[in-house]
N, C-alpha and C positions, 0 to 999 in steps of 0.2 A: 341131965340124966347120966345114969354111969355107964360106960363103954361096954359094959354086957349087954343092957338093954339096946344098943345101939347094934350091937353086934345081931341081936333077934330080933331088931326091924331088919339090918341084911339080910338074914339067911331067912326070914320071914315066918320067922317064929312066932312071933309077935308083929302087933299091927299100931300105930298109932293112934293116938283116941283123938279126939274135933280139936283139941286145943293145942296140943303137941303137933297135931298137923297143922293149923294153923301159923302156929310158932316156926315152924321148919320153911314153912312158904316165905314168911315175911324175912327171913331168916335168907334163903335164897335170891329175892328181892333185892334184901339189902347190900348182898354181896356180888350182886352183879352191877348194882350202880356203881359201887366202891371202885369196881373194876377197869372204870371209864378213868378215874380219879389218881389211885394210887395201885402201885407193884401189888400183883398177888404174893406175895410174901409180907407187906406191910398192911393186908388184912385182917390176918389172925390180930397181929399186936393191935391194931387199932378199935377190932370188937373187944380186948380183953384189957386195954389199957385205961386209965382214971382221964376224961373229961372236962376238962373244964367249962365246955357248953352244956351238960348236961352234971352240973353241979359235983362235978370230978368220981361221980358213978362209971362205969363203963356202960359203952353203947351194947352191950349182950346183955347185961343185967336190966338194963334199962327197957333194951326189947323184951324182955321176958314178962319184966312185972307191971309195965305202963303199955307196950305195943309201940308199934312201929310210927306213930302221928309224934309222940316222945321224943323219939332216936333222931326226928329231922332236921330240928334244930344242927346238931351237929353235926350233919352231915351236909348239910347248907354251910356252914361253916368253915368245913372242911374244902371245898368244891369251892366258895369265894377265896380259900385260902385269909380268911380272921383266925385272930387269937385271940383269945379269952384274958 
């Protein structure tokens, strides 16, 4: 979504619909495992970077259109420390 919208879920202007909330949990989820894993600074890059456990798609793209059963693969992956 683009940062306006993001900006009138803050100031609550706007409300998210069942799937955007959905998305935002799994999305929380995900970034709290990572957290166990690797630097919060090498999260962003790693939700927006090409994959090669998840056929060199990013894991944010990959949470968006498949869900997070998708994303685990490489974050198993990631956590055994493999390389594709």
């Amino acid at each position: 979504v683009s940062e306006s919208i993001i900006d009138e879920w803050l100031e609550g202007e706007s409300q998210l619909n069942d799937e955007q909330a959905k998305l935002m949990l799994n999305l929380k989820y995900l970034t709290e495992v990572l957290e166990f894993h690797i630097f919060p600074d090498q999260i962003r890059q790693w939700l927006v970077g090409n994959n090669p456990h998840l056929k060199f798609a990013s894991p944010i793209d990959v949470l968006a259109l498949k869900g997070m059963l998708a994303v685990l693969p490489a974050v198993e992956a990631l956590i055994d420390g493999s390389i594709a």
